[in-house]
N, C-alpha and C positions, 0 to 999 in steps of 0.2 A: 658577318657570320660569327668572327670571333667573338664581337661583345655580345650577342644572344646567345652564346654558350653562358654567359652570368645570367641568373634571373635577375628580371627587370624589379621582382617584390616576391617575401619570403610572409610567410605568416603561419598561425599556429591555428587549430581551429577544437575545441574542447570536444568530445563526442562521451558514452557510457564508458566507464572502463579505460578512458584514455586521450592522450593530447595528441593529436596528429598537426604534422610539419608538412607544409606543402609552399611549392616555388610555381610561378607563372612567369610568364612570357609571352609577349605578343596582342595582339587587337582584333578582333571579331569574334565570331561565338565560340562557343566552349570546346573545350578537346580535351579530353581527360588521360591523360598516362597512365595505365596503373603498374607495376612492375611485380614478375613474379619472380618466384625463385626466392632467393634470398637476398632478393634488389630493393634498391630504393629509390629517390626523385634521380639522384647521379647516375641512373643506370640511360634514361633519354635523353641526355642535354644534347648530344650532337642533331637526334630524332625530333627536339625542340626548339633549337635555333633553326633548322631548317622550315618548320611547319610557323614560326611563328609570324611568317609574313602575310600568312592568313586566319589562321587561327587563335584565340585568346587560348594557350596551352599551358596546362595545368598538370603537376607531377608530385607525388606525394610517397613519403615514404610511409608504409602501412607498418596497423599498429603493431609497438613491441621491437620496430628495427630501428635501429640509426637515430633519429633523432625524432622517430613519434613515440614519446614515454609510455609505459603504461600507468594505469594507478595503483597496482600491487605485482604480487610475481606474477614470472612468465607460466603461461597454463594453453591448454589446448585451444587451437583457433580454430574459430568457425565459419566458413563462406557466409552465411548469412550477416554475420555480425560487422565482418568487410566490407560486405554489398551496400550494408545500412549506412557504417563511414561514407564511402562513394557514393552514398545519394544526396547525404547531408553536406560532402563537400560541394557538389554538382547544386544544389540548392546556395548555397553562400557565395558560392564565383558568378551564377547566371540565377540573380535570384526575380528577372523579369520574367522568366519562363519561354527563354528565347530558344531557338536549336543547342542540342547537343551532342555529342557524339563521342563515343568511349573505345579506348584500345586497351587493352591485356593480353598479354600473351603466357603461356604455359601456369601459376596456379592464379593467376590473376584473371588470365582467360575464362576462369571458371567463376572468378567473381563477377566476370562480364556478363557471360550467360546467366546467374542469378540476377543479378541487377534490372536485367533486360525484363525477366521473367516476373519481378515484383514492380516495376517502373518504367513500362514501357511508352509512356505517356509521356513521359520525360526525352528519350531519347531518340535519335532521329535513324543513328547509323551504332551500331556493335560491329568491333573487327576484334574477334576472336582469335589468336593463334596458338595453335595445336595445344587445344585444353585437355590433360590427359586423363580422363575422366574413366577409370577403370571399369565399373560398370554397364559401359556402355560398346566392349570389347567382345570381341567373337567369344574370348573365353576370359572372364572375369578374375577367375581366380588366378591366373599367370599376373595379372597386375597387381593383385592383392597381395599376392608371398614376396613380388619383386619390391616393393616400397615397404611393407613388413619388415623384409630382409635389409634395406638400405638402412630403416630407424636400430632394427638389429644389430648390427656391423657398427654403426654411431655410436649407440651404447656402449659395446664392447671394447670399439680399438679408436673412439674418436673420429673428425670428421672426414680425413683422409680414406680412412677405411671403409665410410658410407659413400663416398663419390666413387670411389675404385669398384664398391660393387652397385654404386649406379651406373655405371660406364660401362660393367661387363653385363648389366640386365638390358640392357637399351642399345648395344651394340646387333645387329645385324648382318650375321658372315655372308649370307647368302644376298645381299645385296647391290645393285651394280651401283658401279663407283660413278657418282654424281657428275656431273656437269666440270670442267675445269679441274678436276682431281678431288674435287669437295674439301680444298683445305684455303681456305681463303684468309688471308692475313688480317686480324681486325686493327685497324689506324692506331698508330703508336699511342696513346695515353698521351696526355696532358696531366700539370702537379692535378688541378681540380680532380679530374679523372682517377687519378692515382690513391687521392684519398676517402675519394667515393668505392674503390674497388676495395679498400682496407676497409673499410665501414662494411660492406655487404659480405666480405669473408667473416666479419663478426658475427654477422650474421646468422650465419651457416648453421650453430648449434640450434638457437632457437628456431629455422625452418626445418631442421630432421628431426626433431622432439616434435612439437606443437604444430607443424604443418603440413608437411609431406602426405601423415598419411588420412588424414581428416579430410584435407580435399581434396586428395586423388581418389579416395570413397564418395565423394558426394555423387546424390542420383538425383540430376535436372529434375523441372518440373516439365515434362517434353509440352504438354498443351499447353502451359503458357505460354511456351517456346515458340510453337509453332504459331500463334497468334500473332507473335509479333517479327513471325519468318522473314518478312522482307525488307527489316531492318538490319539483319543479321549477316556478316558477312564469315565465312569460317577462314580461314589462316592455315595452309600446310607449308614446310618449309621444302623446295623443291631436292636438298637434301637429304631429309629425313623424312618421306611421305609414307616410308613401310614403316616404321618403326611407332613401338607404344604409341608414343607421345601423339603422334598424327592419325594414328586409326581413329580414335573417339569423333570425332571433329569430322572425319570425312562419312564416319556411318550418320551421324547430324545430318547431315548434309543431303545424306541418301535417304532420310526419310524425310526428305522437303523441306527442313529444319536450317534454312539460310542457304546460302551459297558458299561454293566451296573455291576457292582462290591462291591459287601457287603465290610464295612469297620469296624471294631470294634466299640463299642459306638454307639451312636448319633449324634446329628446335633456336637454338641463338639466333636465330641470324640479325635479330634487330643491333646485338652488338659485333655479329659478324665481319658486315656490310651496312653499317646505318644510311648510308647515301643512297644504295640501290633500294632495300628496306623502304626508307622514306617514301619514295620516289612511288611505289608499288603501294604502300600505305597512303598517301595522295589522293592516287585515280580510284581510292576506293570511299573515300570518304564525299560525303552530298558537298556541292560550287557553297563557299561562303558566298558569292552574290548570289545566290540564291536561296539567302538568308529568310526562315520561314517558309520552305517548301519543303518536300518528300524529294530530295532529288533523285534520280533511279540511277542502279548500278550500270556501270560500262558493260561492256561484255567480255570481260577479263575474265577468264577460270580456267582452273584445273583444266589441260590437257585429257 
């Protein structure tokens, strides 16, 4: 386990507008990481030494962070222009046309759901977690003034001051206290780890400028969605299932739009808990020996 926290091979792969950095690990068909937030490939290495005993797992820091350059300044991003990355990657690691299968969680979830929705031909299994796709919200505009207000606050006082009132917009007082006290210790860092979390705090500016609120606005294309529903698997975190971030994802879900699937943790929880995570992210994804089939989901879901 420990030498699969290194990637086995690093490479750079040129796309429009930019050079993306992507690390793999492992032998059988594709498994794509995407990371959201303000993450990059460092955000799954624990999530990738564990899966790589099955899967050929693939992690990439998207473009504009850490080490995928752009070709000019930083400017607004767009889910589509991500999605297009992640297809062109998912084409050069599996360029046989063999199974694939794609993870993102929270704004990368949402490049999952486009991805899906433009290339579903391509991919076998989508495990989305909690994409929080404002539009798709009982009431719309509470999510639109809350990330408004986050890029607001960033502006003003910097990026302490957009996390302090994303923490106070996504906190939930009237919620009962999760499972275990909901405060679960995430596994001490490692140097590697240590410098991956310095790189994605860099980050920070260029995701509350340029991304936050581009695609927490994006509005799915739901029929394509739904066409390719039974690939789709939806991601709530059993700690945060009231909150923003997990509604969008479960009304998906409620109009037949994938299935809907309790994950350990929270909106984090892949770096919460990545052992239990993993584990849960597994039994969701189709048998690599049964490489080249439709394999069908277990009967794990949401309570």
């Amino acid at each position: 386990m420990a030498d699969r926290m290194l990637p086995e091979r690093t490479g750079q792969l040129k796309v429009p507008g930019a050079t993306l950095y992507y690390e793999v690990r492992g032998r059988g068909p594709l498994l794509l990481l995407m990371p959201g937030g303000s993450g990059d490939a460092g955000l799954y290495d624990r999530m990738a030494a564990r899966l790589a005993d099955s899967w050929t797992v693939a992690a990439f820091d998207p473009r504009g962070y850490s080490r995928s350059v752009l070709d000019g300044a930083p400017e607004e991003q767009r889910v589509a222009v991500q999605s297009e990355d992640a297809h062109r990657l998912i084409e050069l690691l599996s360029p046989d046309g063999g199974p694939v299968a794609v993870f993102g969680s929270s704004s990368s979830a949402i490049v999952a759901l486009d991805l899906l929705s433009r290339h579903p031909e391509r991919l076998h299994r989508v495990v989305a977690h909690e994409p929080p796709l404002v539009e798709l919200l009982p009431d719309p505009e509470r999510g639109r003034k809350l990330f408004a207000a986050v890029r607001d606050s960033f502006r003003d006082g910097g990026v302490a001051a957009a996390l302090a009132t994303m923490t106070e917009g996504l906190t939930d007082p009237d919620a009962p206290e999760p499972a275990g006290g909901g405060h679960r210790a995430a596994p001490e860092p490692s140097a590697r780890e240590a410098e991956a979390f310095r790189r994605m705090g860099a980050n920070l500016p260029v995701f509350l400028e340029h991304v936050l609120c581009s695609f927490s606005g994006y509005v799915p294309d739901l029929a394509a969605l739904g066409r390719g529903a039974e690939k789709l698997v939806i991601g709530v975190g059993e700690d945060s299932r009231t909150l923003l971030t997990a509604i969008p994802g479960a009304r998906l879900a409620d109009r037949g739009i994938g299935r809907l699937v309790e994950f350990p943790g929270g909106h984090t929880g892949c770096v919460e808990d990545p052992e239990a995570f993993t584990a849960r992210l597994r039994k969701m994804l189709p048998d690599p020996a049964q490489e080249g089939t439709r394999a069908p989901l277990n009967d794990e879901r949401c309570p």
